[in-house]
N, C-alpha and C positions, 0 to 999 in steps of 0.2 A: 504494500500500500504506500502510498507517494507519501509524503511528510506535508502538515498543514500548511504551509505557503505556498505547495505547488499545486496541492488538490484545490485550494479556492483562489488561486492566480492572484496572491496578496502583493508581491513583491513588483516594482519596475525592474527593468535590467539594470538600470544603474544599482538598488538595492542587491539585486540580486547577488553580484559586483563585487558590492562594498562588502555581502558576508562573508566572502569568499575568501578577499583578504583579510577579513576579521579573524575568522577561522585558522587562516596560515600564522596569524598572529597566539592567539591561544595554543596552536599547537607549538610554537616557539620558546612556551614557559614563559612569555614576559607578563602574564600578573597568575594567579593563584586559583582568585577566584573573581567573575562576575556578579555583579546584582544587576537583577532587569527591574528597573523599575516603569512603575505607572503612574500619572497624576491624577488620584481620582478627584471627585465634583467636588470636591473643595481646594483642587489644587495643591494636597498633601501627597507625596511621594509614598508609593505603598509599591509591596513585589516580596520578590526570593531571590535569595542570593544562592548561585552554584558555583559548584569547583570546576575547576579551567576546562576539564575533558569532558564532563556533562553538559555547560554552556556550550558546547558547539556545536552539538547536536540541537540544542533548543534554539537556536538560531533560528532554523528550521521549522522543528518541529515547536514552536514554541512553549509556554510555562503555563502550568493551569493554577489560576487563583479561586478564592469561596469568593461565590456571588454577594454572600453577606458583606463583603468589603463597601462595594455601593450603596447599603441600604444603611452608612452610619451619618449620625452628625457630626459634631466639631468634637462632641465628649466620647467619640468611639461607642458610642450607643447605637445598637439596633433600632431602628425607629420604621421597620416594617415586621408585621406578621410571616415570617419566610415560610414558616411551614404550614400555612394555608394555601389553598388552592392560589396557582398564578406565582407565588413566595411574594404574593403581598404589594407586587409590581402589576398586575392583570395584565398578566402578557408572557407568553410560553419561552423557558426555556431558564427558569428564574424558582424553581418547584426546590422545595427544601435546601436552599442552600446550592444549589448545583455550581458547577465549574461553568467559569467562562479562561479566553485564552489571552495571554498578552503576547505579543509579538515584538520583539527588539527591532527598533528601528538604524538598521545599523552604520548609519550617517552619526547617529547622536554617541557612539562611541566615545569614550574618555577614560585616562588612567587616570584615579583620583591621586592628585599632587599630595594630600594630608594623611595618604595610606596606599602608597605606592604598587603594591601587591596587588591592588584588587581593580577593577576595572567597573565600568559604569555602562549601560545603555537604556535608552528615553520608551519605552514603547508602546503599543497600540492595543486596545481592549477588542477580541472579536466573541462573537459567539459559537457555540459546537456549531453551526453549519456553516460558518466562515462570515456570515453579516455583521459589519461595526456591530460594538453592543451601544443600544440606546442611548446610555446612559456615559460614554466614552467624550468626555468633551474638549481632549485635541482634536478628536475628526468633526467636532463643532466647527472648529475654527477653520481646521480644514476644510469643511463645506463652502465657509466665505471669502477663505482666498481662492478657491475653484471658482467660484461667481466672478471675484475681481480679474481672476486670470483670463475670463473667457471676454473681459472689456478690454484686454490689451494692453491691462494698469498690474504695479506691484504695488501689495501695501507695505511699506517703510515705518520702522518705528525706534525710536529710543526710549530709554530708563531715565527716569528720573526716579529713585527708591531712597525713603526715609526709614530710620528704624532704630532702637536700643542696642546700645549690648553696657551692658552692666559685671562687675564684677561676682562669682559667684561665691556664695558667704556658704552656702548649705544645699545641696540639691534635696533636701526633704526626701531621706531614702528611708524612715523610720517605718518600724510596722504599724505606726499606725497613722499613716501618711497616704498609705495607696487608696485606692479608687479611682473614679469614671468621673475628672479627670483627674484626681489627685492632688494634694497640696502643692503649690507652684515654690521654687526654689525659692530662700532667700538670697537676697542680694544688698548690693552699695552699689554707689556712684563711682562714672572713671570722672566724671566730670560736672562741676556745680551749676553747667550751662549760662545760657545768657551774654556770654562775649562770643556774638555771630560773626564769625569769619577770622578770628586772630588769630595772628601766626603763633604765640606765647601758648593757648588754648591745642593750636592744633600738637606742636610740638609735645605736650607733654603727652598726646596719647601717640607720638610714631609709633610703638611699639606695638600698641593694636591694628592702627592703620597698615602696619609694613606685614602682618599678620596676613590681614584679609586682604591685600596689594597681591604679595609674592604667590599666594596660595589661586585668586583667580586671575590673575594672569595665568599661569602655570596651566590652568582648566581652561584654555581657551576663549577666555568671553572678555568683549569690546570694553573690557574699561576704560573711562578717560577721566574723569578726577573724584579724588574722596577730600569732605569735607566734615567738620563737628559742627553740627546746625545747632538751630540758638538753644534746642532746650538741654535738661541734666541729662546727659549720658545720652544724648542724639546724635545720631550721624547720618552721612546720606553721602550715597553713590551714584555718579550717573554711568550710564553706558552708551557705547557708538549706534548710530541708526543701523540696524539688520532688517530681513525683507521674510515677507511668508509668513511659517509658521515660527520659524528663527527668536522672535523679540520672546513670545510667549514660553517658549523650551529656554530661554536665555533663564527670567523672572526664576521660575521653576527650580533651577539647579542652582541657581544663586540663593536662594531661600533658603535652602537647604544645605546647600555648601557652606554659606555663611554661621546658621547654624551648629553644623558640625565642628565645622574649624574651631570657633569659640570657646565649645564645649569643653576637647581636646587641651584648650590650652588656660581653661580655669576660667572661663568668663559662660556668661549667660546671654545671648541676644534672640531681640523677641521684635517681630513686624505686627504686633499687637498696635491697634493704631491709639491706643489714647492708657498707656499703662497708668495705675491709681499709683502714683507717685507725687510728692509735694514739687507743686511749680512744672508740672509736665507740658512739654506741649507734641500735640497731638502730630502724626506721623502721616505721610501721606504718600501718596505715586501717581508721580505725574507724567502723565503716558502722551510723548511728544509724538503725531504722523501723519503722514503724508502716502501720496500717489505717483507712484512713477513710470510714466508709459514705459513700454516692454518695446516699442519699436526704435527708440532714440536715446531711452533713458534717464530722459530728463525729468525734472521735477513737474509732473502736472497739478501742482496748486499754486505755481511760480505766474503770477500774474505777469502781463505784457506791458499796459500804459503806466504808466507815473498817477501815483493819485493814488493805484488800486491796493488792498488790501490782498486778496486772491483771487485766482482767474477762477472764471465763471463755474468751474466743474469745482473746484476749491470750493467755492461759493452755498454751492448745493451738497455736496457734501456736509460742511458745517449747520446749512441748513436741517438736514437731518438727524446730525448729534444732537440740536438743538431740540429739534422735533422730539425726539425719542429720549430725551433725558432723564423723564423722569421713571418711564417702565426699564430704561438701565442701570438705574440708582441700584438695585438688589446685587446687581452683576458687578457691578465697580464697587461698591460697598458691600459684603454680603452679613457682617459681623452684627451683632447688637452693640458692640463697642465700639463700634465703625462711624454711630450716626452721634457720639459725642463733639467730636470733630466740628461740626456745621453750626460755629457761630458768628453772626455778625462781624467785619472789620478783626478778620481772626486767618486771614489770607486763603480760607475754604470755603467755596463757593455755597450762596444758600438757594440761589435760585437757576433756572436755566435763562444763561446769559452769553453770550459772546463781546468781545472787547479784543482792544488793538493792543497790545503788550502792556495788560489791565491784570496785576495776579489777583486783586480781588475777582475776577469773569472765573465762572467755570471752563470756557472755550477762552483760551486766550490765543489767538492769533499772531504770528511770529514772521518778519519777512516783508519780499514786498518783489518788485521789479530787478531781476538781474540777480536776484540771491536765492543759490539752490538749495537752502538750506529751511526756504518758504514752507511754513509746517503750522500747526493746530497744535496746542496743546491743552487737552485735557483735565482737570485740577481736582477732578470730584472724588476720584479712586482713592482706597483706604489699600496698604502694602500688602493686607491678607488676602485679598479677591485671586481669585481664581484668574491666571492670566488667560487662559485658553476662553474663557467666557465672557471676559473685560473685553480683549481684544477682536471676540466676536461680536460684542455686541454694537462696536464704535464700526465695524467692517459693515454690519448687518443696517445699520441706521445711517451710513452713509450712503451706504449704497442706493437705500430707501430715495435719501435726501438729491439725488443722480437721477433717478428712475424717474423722481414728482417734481424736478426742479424747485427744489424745498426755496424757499426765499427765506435767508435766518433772519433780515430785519436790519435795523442800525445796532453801530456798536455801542455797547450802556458803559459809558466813562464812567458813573458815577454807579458801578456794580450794587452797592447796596444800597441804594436806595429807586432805582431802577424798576418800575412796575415790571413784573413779570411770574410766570408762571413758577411757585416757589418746588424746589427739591424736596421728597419727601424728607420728614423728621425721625421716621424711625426707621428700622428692619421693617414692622410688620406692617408699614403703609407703604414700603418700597415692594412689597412683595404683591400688595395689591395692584399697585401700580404695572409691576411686569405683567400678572394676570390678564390685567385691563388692553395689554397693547397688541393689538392682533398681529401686527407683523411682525413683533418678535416671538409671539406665539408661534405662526404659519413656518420664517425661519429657523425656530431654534427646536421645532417639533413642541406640538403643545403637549405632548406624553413628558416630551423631558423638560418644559418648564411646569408644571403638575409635580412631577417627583422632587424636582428639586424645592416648589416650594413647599413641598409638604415637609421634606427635612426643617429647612429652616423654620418653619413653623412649630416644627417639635423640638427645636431649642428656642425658641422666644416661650413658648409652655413651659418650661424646665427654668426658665429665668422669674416667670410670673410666679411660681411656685416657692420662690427662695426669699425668705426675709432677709432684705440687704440691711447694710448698715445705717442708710440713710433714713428708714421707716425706724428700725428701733432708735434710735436717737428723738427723732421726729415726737414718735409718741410713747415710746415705755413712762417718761415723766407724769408729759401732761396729762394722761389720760389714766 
């Protein structure tokens, strides 16, 4: 019997290709052992790790994971019925727990530089008869750069990524520390924050910074500068514009490299967008992109005349983020902690807005005539979101905004105060919002915006359910 990528014709030839000398690679003894990982719908890396001479076979034949992996929230909670009819998904092939397969994508190759032995590849969810699984939301994305490829355009994007890393005082390994999700480490400050941009500030953390420098250069991804943002123990990376599916596999492995790294080396770092810290400020990812025709390469949001902001296809595109801003909030935001972030004169956008290099606008516009580097930039996204589903949903609403020659309107110089249609305030009104929006319905499959916000809706339940500390304070006195 043929092995699963040639019985369902998964592979191009270039993959093909590329396993082939992945394979001549593993049989060379240059790492130990493989991990295949997956990003499931929250964007967390999940898989198995094998030994060098079983990964090479699973190339191939790929890795079978429990379908239970899909049906968790953020706290590794089950949050479907699996062993009811359907496994609580109504849709076959999902019946107690069943296997589905990941497939290495074997472009995404890497030797992890923080553990030299072992090797890394990105890959794809199918199901036993070889169809995407549902619920797989790189081939999300995949879908909308197949749309954009079939207009002649790439989509281009850079990183803009804010985030902690804290020293770590205590990982809370006590027995009686565990649980769904367990008590969170403690921690200190590298940094008392609030002197934004100083070379005095930066200096005293080189040592971290040359940490996460040496280690993702090393892993191959676009970085171009690190900075200590204004708040305690904040920092933020950006990265080079990459095309496709590229920006979203970049977010992914950084996330997760960065965490690792840290760990390894006695720190804590966390894309938590708004940690309960004194004086914190809130972390954000601002998702810079653009269109590039495929026949010349040039930047197609790079307007022509003097005067203009972007050219007309630019136009209608941003038109469309606009349009769709607010059933994307769930997608760029997806956290209960995420909608802390959204206040007034707080450089996080509250409404859907566009502006000319305005960081109070959600869409801030970048560029102009003669500069290729004419781009949109995004402001609403919290560092946790799923990239594969951010960046489809900005792909899936421009496209929109192309298709209806969306008209976004003038630019609101004076962002907050700007009449305009405001951002949802919570999770559980962003998620109404995505429900409400048919075209991201019709493109993202309304089966998989269904599932997914049923998850999140089973962790806003789980939050409703907790007395925080601000209720006991509030009233254990007065009452």
């Amino acid at each position: 019997m043929s092995n699963f990528v040639k019985r369902f014709g998964l592979w191009s030839d270039d993959q093909d290709k590329q396993a082939k000398e992945l394979a001549h690679r593993l049989d060379s003894g240059e790492v130990d052992v493989v991990r295949f990982a997956f990003p499931d719908q929250h964007g967390i890396l999940r898989g198995k790790t094998l030994v060098a001479s079983e990964a090479r076979d699973a190339l191939w034949d790929g890795v079978n994971l429990t379908s239970t992996l899909l049906a968790k929230d953020t706290s590794h909670k089950t949050v479907f019925p699996v062993f009811s009819a359907g496994g609580g998904f109504a849709m076959e092939g999902f019946q107690g727990g069943a296997d589905f397969t990941v497939v290495a994508d074997p472009a995404t190759f890497k030797v992890l530089p923080w553990s030299p032995r072992a090797g890394w590849v990105l890959c794809d969810a199918y199901m036993a008869d070889g169809k995407p699984c549902p619920f797989a939301t790189r081939q999300i994305l995949q879908r909308a750069v197949q749309q954009l490829d079939e207009l002649g355009l790439d989509f281009i994007a850079g990183l803009e990524v804010e985030f902690h890393v804290f020293k770590l005082e205590d990982p809370r390994l006590g027995l009686g520390d565990s649980g769904q999700p367990g008590e969170p480490p403690r921690v200190s400050l590298l940094s008392h924050g609030h002197q934004y941009l100083t070379e005095l500030r930066y200096d005293r953390l080189d040592p971290v910074m040359e940490l996460l420098r040496s280690n993702l250069v090393a892993l191959g991804l676009p970085l171009r500068s690190l900075e200590i943002e204004y708040g305690p123990s904040q920092f933020e990376l950006t990265f080079g514009p990459t095309a496709g599916v590229l920006p979203a596999d970049t977010m992914v492995l950084l996330r997760s490299a960065i965490k690792q790294i840290c760990q390894r080396a006695g720190y804590h770092a966390t894309f938590m967008c708004r940690p309960k810290i004194p004086n914190v400020m809130s972390s954000g990812w601002h998702l810079h992109q653009s269109l590039r025709r495929k026949s010349d390469g040039v930047n197609a949001f790079m307007p022509e005349a003097k005067g203009q902001d972007l050219s007309p296809l630019g136009l209608h595109y941003l038109g469309g983020l606009k349009a769709h801003a607010c059933g994307a909030a769930a997608l760029a935001s997806p956290t209960i902690n995420g909608y802390r972030r959204y206040r007034p004169f707080s450089l996080a956008p509250d409404r859907a807005i566009w502006a000319r290099d305005n960081r109070g606008a959600m869409l801030r516009v970048l560029g102009g005539p003669g500069q290729k580097a004419t781009r949109i930039e995004n402001r609403v996204g919290e560092p946790t979101a799923n990239p594969y589903l951010y960046l489809a949903s900005q792909l899936f609403s421009g496209l929109d905004g192309i298709r209806h020659q969306t008209d976004p309107g003038p630019s609101a110089d004076a962002p907050y105060e700007t009449p305009a249609q405001q951002l949802p305030l919570s999770l559980g009104d962003a998620l109404a919002c995505l429900r409400d929006d048919a075209m991201l319905n019709e493109q993202m499959g309304k089966t998989f915006v269904d599932y997914l916000c049923h998850i999140k809706e089973a962790e806003i339940a789980r939050f409703n359910l907790d007395v925080s500390e601000w209720e006991h304070r509030e009233y254990f006195d007065m009452f």
